[in-house]
Backbone of each chain as ProteinMPNN parsed JSONL, in Angstrom:
{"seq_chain_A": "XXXXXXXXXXXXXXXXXXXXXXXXXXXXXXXXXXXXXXXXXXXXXXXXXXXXXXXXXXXXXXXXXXXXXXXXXXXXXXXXXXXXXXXXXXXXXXXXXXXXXXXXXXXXXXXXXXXXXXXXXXXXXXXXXXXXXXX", "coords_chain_A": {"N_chain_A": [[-65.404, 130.538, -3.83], [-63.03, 132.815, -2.844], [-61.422, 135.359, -3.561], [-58.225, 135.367, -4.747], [-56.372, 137.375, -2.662], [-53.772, 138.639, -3.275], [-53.472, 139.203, -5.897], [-55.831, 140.351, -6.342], [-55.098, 143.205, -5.052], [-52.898, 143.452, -6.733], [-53.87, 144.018, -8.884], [-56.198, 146.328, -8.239], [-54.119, 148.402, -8.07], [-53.032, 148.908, -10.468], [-55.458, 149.582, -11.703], [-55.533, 151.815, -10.305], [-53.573, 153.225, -11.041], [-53.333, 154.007, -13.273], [-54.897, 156.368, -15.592], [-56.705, 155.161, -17.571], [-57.414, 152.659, -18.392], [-56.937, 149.585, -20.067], [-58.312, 146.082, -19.547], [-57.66, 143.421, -21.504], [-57.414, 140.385, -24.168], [-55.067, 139.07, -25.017], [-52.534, 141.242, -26.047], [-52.444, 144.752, -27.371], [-51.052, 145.347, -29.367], [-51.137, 143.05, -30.856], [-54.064, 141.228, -30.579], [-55.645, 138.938, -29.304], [-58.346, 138.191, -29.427], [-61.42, 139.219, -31.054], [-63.568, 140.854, -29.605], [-61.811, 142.103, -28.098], [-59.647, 143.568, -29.987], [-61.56, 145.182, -30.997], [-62.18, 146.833, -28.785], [-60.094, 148.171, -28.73], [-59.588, 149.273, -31.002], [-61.206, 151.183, -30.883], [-60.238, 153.168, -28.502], [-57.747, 153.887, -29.841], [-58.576, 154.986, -31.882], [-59.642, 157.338, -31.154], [-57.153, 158.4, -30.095], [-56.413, 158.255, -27.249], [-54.168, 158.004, -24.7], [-53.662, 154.881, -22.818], [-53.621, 151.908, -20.335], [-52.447, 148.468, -21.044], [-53.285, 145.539, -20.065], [-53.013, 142.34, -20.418], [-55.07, 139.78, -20.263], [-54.672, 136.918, -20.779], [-52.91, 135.043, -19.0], [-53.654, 135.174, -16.625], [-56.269, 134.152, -16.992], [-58.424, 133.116, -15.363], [-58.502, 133.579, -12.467], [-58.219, 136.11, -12.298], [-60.794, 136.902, -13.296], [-61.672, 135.774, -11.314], [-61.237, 137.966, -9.624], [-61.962, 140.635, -10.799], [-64.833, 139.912, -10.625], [-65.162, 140.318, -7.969], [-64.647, 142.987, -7.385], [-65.532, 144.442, -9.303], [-67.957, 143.069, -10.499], [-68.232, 141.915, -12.706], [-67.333, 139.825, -14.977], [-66.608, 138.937, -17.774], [-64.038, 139.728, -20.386], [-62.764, 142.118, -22.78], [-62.648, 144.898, -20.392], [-63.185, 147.599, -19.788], [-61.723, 150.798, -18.043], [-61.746, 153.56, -16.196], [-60.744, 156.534, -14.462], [-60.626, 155.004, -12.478], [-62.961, 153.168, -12.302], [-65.145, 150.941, -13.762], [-66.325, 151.349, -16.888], [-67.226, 149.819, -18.839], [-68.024, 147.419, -21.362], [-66.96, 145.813, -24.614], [-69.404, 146.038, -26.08], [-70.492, 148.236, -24.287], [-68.202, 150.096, -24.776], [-68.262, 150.785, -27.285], [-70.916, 151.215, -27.743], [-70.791, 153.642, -26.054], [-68.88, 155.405, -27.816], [-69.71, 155.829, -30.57], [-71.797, 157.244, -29.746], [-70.462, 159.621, -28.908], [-70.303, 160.091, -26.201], [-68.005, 158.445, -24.817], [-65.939, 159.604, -25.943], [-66.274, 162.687, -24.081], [-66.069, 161.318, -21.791], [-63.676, 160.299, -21.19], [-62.522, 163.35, -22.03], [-61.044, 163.978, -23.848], [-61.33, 164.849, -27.72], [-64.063, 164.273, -29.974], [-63.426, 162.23, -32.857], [-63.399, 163.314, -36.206], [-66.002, 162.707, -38.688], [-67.692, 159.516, -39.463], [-68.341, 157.243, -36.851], [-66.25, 154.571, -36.521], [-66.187, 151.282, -36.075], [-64.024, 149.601, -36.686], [-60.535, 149.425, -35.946], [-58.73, 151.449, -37.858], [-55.59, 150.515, -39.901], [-54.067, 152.118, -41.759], [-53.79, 154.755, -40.713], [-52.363, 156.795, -39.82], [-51.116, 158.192, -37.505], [-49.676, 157.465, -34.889], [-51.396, 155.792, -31.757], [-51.07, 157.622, -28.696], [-49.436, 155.258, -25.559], [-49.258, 154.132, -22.614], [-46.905, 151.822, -21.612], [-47.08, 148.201, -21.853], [-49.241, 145.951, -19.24], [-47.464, 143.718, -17.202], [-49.31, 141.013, -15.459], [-47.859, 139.045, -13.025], [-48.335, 135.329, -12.154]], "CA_chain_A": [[-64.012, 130.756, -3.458], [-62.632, 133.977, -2.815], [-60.632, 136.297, -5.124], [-56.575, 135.649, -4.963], [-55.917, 138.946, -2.312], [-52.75, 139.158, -3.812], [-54.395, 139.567, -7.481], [-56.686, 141.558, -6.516], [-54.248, 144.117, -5.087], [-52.136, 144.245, -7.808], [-54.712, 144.988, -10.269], [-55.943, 147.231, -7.649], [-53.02, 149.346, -7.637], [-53.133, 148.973, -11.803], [-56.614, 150.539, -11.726], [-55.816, 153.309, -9.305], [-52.255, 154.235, -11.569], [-54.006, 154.017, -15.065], [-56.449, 156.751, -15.747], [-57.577, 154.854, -18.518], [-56.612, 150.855, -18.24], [-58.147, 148.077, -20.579], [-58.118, 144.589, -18.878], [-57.469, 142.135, -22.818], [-57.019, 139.346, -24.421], [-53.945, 139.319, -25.788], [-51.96, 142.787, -26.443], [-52.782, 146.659, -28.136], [-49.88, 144.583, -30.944], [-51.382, 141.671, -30.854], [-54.911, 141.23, -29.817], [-56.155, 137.312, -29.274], [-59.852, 138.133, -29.148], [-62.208, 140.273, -31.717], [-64.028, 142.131, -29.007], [-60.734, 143.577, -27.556], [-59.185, 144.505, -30.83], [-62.33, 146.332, -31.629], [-62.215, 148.505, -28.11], [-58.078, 148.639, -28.77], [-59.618, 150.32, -32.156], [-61.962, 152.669, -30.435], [-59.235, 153.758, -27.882], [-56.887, 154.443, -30.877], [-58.796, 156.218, -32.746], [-59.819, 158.789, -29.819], [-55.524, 158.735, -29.239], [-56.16, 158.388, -25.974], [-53.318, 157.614, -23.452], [-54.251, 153.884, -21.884], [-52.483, 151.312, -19.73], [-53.225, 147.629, -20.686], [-53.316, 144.302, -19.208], [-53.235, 140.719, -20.762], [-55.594, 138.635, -18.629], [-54.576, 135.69, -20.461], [-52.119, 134.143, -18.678], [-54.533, 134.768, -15.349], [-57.767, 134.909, -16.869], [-59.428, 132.469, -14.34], [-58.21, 134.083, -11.56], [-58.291, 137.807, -13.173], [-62.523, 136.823, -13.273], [-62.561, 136.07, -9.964], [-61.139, 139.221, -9.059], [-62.398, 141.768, -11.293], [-66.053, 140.036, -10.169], [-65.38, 141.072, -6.511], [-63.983, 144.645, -7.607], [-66.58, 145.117, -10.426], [-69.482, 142.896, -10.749], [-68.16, 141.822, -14.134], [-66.404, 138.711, -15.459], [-65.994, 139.144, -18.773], [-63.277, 140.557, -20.698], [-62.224, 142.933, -22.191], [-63.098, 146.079, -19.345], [-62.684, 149.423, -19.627], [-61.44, 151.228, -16.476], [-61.351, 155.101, -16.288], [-60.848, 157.016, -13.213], [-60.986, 153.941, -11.433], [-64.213, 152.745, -12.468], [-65.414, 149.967, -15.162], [-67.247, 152.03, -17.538], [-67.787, 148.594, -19.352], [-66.981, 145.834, -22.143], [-66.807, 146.084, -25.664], [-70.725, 146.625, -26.504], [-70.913, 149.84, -24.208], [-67.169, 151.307, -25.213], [-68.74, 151.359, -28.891], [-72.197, 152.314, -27.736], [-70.55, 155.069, -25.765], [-67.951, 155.982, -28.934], [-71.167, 156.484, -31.682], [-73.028, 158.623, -29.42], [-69.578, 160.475, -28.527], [-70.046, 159.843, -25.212], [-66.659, 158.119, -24.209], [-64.571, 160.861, -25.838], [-66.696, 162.946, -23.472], [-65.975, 161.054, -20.305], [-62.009, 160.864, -21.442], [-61.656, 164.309, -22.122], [-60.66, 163.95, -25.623], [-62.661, 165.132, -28.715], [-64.448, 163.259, -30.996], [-62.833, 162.416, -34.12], [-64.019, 163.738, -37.451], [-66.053, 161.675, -39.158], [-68.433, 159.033, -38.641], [-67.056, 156.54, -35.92], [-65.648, 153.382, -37.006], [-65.995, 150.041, -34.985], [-62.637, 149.079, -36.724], [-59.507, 150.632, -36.19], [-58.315, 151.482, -39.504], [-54.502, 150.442, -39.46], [-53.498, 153.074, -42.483], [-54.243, 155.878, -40.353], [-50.595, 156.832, -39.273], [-51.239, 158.553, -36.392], [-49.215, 156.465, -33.307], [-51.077, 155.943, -30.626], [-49.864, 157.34, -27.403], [-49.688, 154.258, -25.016], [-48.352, 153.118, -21.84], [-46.555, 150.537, -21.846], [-48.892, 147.054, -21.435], [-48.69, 146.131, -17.752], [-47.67, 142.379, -16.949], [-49.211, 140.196, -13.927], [-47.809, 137.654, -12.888], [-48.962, 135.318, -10.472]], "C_chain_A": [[-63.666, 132.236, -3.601], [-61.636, 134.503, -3.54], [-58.967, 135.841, -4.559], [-56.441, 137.518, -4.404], [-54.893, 139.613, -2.857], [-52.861, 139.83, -5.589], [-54.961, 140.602, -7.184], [-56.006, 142.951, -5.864], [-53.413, 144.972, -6.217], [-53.542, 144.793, -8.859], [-55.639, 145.973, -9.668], [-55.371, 148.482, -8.263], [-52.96, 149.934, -9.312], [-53.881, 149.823, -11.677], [-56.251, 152.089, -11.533], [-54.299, 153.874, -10.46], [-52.392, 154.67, -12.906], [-55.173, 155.028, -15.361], [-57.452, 155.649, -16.403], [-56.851, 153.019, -18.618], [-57.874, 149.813, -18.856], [-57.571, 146.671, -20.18], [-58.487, 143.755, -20.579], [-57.134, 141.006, -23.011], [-55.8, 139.514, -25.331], [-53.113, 140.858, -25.312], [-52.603, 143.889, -27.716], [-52.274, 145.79, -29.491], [-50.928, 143.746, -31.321], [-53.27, 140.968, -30.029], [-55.655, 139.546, -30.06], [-57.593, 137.549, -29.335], [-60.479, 139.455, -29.975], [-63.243, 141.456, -31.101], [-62.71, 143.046, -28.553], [-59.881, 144.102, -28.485], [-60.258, 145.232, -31.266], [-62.039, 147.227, -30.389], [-60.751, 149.186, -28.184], [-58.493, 149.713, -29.801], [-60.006, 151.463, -31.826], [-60.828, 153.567, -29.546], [-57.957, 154.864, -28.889], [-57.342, 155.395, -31.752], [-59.063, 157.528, -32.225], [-58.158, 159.156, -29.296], [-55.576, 159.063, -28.279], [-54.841, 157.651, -25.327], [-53.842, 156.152, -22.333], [-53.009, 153.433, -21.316], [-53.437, 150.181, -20.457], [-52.581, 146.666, -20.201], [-53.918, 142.986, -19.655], [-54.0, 139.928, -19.971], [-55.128, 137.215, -19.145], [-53.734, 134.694, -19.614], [-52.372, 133.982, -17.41], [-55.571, 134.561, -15.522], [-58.971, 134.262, -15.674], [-59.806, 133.31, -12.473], [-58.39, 135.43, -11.633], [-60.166, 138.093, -12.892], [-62.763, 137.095, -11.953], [-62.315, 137.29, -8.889], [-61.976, 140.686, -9.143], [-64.647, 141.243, -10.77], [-66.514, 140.414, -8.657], [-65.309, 142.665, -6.529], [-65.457, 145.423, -8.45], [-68.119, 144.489, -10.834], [-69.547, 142.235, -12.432], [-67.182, 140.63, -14.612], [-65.918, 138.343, -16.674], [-64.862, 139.996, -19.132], [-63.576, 140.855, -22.747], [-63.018, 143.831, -21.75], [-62.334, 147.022, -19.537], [-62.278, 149.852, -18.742], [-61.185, 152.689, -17.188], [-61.948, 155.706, -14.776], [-61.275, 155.847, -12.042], [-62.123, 153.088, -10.945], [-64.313, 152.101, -13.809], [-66.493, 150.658, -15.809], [-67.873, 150.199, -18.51], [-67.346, 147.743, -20.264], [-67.023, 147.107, -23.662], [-68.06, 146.553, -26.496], [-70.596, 148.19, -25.917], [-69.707, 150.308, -24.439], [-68.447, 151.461, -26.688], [-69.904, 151.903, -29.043], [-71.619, 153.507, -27.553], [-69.99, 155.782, -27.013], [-68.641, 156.469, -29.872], [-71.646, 158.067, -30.946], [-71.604, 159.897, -28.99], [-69.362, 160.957, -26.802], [-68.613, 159.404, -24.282], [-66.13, 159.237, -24.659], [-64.722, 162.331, -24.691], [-66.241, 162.932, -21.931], [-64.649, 160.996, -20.612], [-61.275, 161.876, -21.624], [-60.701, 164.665, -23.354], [-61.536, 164.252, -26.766], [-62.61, 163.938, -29.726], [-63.932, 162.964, -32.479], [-63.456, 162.368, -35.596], [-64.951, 162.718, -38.286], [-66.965, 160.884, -38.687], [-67.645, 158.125, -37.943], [-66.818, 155.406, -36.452], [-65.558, 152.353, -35.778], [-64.794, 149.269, -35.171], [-61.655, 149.592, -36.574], [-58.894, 150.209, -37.725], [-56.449, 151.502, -39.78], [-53.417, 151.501, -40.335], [-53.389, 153.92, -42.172], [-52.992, 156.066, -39.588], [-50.419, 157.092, -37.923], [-50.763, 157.683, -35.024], [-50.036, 156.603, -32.344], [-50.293, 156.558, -29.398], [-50.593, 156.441, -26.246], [-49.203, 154.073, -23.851], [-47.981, 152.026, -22.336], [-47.285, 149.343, -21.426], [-47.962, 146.477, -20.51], [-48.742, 144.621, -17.865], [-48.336, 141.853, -15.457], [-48.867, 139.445, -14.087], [-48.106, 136.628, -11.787], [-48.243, 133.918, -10.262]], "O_chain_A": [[-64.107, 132.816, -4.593], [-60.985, 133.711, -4.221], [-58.821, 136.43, -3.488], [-56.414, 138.523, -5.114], [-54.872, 140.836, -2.995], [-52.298, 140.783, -6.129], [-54.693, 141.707, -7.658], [-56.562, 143.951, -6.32], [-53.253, 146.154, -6.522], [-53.863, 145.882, -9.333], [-56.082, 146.705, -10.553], [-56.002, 149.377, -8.825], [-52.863, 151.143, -9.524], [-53.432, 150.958, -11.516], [-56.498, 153.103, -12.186], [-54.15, 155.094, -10.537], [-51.721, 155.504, -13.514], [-56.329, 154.605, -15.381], [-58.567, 155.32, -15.999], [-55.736, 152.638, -18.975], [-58.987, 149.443, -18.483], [-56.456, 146.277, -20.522], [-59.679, 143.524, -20.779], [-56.522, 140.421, -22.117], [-55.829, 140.179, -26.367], [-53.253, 141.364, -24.199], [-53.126, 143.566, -28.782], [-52.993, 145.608, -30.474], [-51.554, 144.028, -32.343], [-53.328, 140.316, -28.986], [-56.136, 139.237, -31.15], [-58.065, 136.419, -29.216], [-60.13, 140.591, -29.654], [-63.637, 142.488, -31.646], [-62.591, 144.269, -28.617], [-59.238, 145.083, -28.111], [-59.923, 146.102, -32.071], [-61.658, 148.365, -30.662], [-60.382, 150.307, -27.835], [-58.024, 150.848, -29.726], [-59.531, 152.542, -32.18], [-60.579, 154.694, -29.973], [-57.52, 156.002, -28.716], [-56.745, 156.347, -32.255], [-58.766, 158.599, -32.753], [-57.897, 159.941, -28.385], [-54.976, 160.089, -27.961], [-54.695, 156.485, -25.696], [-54.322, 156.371, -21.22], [-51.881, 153.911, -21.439], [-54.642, 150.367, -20.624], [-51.397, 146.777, -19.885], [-55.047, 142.593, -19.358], [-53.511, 139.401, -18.972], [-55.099, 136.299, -18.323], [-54.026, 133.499, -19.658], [-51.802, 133.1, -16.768], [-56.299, 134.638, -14.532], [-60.015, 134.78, -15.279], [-60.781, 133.472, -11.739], [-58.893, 135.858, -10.594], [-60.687, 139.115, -12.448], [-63.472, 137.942, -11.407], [-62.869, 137.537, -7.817], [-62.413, 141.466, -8.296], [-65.524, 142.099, -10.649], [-67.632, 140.691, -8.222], [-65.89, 143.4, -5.73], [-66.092, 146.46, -8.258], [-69.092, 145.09, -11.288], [-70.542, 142.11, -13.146], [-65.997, 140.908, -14.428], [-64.969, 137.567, -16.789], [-64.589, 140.941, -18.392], [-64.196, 140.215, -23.597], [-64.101, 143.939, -22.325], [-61.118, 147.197, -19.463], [-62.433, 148.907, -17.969], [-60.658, 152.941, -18.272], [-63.007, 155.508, -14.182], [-62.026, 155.908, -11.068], [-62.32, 152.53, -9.865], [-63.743, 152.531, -14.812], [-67.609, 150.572, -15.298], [-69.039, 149.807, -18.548], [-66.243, 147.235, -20.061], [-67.073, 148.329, -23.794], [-67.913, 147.316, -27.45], [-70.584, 149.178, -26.652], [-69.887, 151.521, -24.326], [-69.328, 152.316, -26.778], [-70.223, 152.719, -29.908], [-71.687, 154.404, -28.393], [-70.6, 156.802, -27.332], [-68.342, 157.617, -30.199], [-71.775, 159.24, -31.298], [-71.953, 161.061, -28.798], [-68.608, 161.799, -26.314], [-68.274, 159.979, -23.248], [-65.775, 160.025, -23.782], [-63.728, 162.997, -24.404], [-66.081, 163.855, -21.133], [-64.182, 162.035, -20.147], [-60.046, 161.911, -21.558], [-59.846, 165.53, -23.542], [-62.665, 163.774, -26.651], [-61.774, 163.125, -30.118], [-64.252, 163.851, -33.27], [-63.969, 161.333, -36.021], [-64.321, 161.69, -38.535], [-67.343, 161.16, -37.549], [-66.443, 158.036, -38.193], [-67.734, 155.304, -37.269], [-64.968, 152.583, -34.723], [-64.381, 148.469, -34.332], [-61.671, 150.641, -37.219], [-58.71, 149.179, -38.373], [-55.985, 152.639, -39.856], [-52.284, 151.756, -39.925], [-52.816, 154.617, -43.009], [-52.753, 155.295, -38.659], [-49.709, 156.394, -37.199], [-51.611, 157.312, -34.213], [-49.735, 157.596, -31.682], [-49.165, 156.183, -29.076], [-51.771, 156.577, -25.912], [-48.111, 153.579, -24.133], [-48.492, 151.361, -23.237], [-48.165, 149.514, -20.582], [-46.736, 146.372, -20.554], [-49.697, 144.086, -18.427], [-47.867, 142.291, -14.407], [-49.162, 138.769, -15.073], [-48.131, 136.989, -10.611], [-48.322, 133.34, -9.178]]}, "seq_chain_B": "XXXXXXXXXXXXXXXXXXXXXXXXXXXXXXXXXXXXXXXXXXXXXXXXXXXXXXXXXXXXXXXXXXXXX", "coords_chain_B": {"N_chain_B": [[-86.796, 135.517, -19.32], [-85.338, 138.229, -18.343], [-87.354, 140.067, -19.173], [-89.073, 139.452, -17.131], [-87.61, 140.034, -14.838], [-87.446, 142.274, -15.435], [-89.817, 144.318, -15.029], [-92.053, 145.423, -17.69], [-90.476, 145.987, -19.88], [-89.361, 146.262, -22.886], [-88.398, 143.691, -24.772], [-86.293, 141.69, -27.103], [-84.597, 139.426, -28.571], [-81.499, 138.105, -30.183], [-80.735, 135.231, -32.254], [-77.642, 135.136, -32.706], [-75.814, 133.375, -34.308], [-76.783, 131.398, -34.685], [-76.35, 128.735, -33.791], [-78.008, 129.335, -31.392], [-76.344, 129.868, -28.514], [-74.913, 132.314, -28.659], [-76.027, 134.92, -28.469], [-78.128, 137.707, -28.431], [-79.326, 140.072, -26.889], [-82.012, 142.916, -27.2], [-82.313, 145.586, -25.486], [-85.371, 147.602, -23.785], [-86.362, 149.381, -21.729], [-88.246, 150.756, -18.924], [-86.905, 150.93, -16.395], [-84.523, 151.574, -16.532], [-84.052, 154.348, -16.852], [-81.934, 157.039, -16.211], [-79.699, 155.488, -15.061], [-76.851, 154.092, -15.458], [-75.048, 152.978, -18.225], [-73.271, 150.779, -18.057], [-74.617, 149.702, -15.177], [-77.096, 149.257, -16.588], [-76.427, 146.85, -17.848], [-75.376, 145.056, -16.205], [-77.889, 144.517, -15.067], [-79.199, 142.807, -16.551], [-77.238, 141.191, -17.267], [-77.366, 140.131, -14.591], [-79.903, 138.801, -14.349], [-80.173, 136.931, -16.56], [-78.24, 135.252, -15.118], [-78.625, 132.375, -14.52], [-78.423, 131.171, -16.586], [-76.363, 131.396, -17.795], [-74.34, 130.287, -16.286], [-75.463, 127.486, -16.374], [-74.133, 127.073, -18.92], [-75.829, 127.067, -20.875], [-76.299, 129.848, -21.945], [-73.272, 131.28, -23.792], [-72.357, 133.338, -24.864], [-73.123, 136.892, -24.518], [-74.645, 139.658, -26.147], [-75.319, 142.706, -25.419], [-77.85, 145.436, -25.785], [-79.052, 148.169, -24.782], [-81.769, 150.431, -24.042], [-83.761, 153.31, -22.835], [-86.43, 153.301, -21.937], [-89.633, 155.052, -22.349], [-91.341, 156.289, -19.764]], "CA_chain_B": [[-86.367, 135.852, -17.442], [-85.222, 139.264, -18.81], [-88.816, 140.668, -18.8], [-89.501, 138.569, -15.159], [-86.724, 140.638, -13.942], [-87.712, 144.333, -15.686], [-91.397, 144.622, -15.253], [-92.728, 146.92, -18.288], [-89.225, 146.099, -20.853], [-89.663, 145.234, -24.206], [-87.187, 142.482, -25.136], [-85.548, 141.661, -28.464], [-83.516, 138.183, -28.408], [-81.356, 137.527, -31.588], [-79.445, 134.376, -32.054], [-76.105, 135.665, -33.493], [-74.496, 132.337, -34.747], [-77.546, 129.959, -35.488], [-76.434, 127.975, -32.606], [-79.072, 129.075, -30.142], [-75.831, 130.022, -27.182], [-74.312, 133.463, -28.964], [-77.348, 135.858, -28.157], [-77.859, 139.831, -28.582], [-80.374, 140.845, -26.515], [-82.072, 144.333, -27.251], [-83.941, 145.767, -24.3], [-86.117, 148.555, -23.859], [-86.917, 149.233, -20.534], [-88.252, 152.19, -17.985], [-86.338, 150.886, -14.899], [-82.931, 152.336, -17.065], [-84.075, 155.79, -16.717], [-81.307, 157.573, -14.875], [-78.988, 154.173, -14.77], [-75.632, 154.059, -15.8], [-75.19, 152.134, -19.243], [-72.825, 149.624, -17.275], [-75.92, 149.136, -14.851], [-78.194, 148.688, -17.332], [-75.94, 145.288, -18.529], [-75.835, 144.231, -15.052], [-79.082, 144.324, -14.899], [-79.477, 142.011, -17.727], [-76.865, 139.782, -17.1], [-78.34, 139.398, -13.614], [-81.593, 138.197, -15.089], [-79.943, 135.412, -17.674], [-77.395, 134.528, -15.079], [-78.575, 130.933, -14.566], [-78.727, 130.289, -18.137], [-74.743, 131.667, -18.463], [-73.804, 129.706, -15.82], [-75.268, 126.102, -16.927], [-73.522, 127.04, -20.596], [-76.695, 127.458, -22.0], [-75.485, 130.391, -23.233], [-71.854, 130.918, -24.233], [-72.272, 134.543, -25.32], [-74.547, 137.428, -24.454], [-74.253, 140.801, -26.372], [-76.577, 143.916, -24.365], [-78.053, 146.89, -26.537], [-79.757, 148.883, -24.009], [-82.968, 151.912, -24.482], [-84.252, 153.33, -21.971], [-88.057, 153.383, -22.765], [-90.262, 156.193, -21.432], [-92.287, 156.092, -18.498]], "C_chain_B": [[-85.843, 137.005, -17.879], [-86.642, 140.07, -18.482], [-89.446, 140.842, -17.586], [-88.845, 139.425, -14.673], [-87.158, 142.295, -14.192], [-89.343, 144.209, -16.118], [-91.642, 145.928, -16.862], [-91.695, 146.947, -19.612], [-90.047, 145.385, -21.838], [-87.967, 144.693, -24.387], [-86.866, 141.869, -26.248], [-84.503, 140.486, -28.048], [-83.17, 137.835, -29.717], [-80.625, 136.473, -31.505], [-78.647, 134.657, -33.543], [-75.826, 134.357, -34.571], [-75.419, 131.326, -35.715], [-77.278, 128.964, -34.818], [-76.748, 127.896, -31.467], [-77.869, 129.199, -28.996], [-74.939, 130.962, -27.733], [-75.546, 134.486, -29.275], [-77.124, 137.099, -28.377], [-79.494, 139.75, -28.152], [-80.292, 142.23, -26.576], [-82.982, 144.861, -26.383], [-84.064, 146.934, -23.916], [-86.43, 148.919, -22.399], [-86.906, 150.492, -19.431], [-87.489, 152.261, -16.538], [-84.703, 151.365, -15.706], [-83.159, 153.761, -17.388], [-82.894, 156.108, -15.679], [-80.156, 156.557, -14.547], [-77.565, 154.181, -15.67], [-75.696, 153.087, -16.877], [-74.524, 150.589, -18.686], [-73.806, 148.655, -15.92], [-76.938, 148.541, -15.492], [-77.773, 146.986, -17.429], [-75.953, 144.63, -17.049], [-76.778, 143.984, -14.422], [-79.559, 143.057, -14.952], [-78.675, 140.875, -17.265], [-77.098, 139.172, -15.984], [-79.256, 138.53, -13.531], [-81.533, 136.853, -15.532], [-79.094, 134.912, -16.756], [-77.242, 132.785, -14.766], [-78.474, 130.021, -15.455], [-76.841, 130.67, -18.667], [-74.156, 130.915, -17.569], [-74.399, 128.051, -15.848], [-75.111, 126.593, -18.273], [-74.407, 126.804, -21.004], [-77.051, 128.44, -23.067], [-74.227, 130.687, -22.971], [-71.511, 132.478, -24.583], [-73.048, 135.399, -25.243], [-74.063, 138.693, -24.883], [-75.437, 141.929, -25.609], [-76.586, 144.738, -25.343], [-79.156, 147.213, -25.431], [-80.301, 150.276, -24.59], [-83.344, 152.066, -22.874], [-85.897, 153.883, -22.631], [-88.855, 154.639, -21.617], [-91.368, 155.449, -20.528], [-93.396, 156.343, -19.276]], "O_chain_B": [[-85.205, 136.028, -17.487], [-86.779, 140.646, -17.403], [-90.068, 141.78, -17.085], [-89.477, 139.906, -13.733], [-87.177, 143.22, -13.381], [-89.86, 144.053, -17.224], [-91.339, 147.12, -16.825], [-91.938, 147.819, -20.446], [-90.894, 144.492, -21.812], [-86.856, 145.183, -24.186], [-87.772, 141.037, -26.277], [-83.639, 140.719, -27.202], [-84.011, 137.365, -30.483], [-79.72, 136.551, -30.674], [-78.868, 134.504, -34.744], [-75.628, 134.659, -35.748], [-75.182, 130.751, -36.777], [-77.973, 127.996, -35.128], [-76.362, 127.109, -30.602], [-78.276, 128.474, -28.088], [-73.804, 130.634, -27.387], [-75.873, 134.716, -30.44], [-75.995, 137.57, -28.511], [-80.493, 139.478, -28.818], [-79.296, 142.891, -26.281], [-84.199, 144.686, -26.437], [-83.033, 147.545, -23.636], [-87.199, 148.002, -22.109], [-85.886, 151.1, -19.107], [-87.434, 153.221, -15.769], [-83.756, 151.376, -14.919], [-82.423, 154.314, -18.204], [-82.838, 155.601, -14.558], [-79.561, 156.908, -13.528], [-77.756, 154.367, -16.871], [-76.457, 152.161, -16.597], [-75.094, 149.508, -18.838], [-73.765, 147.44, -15.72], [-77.568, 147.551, -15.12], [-78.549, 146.067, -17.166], [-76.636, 143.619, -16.883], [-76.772, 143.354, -13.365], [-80.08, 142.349, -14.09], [-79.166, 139.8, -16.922], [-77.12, 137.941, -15.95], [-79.361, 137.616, -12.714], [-82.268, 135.909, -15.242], [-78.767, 133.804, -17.18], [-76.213, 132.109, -14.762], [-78.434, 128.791, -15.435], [-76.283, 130.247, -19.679], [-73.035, 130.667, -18.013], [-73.646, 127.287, -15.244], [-76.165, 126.521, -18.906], [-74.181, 126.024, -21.928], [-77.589, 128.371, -24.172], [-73.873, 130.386, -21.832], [-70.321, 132.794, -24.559], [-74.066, 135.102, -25.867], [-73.103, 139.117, -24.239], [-76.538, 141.436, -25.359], [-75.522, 144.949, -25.924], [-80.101, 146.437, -25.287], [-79.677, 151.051, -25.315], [-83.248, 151.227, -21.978], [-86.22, 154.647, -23.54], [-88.602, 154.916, -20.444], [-91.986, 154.39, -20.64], [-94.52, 156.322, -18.774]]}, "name": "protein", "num_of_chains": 2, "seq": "XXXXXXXXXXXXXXXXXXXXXXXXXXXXXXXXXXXXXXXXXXXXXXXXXXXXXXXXXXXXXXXXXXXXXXXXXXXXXXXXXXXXXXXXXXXXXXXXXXXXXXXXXXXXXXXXXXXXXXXXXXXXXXXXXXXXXXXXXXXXXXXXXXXXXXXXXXXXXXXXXXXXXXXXXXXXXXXXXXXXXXXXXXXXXXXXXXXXXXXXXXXX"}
C-alpha cells in the first residue's frame, strides 16, 4: 500500500523547514520511548536548535511514509539538512566519535560524551517548538 | 544471512534480553569502506529483513566497522 500523499507532504515540508528535525516517540518533555530520550539527550547536550515530531498518534502511517522518503521505518530519525542521518545507535555512534557535532556545526562538548542527558545541567535547550501532525 | 549478504564481514550477534528477538549485531565488513554509517544499517537491515518481518525479531541494534581490504 502506498504512503498517505497527504502525510507524506506534510512531513515533507517538516523536513525541508527543520534544519535539524527528530521524528519521536512521545515529546523533548516527555519522551515515551528510551531510544528517543537518549537522542533528545544527545541533541541537548550539543544545544543544538531542533524541530520535533511525535509519530505517535500516526506512527503506522508515519512508517509508511518515512519508508518511501527514507528507506527507514523505525523511530526515532534524525533529519539534518534534509537528510536521515539515522536512529538512535548512529546519533550516539556519531556523538562519541564527535562526528554529529561536526555535521551540525556545533562543537563538541567538554568532556567525555554521555549517552544520558544529565537533567542538572541547567543549560535550556534552544528548541523549536514540537511540530504536531495530524491526520 | 548477514554474512550471505556481505561477502568477507565478520559478524557478532548478541542476544540483548535473553529472549532470542532483541539482537545487537556487530559487523565488520570491507563493503562499508567509503559508505555512509546510515548505509551501512541499511545494509544490514536489508539482509535480516525476512526475519523482522515474520517477528522473529522484534529488535535489531547495528554497530558497524569497516574492516580493511
Amino acid at each position: 500500500m502506498a504512503a498517505n500523499p497527504e502525510l507524506r507532504e506534510q512531513l515533507e515540508q517538516a523536513i525541508a523547514a527543520n534544519k535539524v528535525l527528530l521524528l519521536m516517540k512521545g515529546t523533548p518533555e516527555m519522551p515515551r520511548c528510551g531510544f528517543s530520550m537518549r537522542s533528545v539527550g544527545v541533541l541537548e547536550q550539543l544545544g543544538v536548535e531542533y524541530g520535533a515530531i511525535d509519530v505517535l498518534p500516526a506512527m503506522g502511517p508515519l512508517r509508511e511514509v518515512t519508508g518511501e522518503i527514507s528507506d527507514w521505518q523505525t523511530f526515532p530519525q534524525l533529519y539534518v539538512d534534509g537528510e536521515l542521518l539515522g536512529g538512535c545507535d548512529i546519533i550516539e555512534e556519531m556523538h562519541a566519535s564527535g562526528e554529529l557535532a561536526e555535521t551540525l556545526g556545533v562543537s563538541q562538548p567538554e568532556g567525555e560524551p554521555q549517552t544520558q542527558a544529565d537533567s542538572s545541567d541547567s543549560r535550556a535547550p534552544t528548541q523549536s517548538p514540537p511540530l504536531q501532525i495530524e491526520t | 544471512m548477514i554474512a550471505a549478504a556481505l561477502p568477507g564481514a565478520s559478524v557478532e550477534v548478541v542476544d540483548e534480553t535473553g529472549g532470542g528477538d532483541h539482537l545487537r549485531a556487530i559487523v565488520e565488513a570491507p563493503q562499508f569502506d567509503g559508505v555512509k554509517t546510515i548505509d551501512q544499517h541499511r545494509m544490514i537491515r536489508a539482509a535480516v529483513k525476512p526475519r523482522m518481518d515474520d517477528g522473529a525479531i522484534h529488535a535489531l541494534s547495528i554497530t558497524t566497522r569497516v574492516a580493511a581490504r
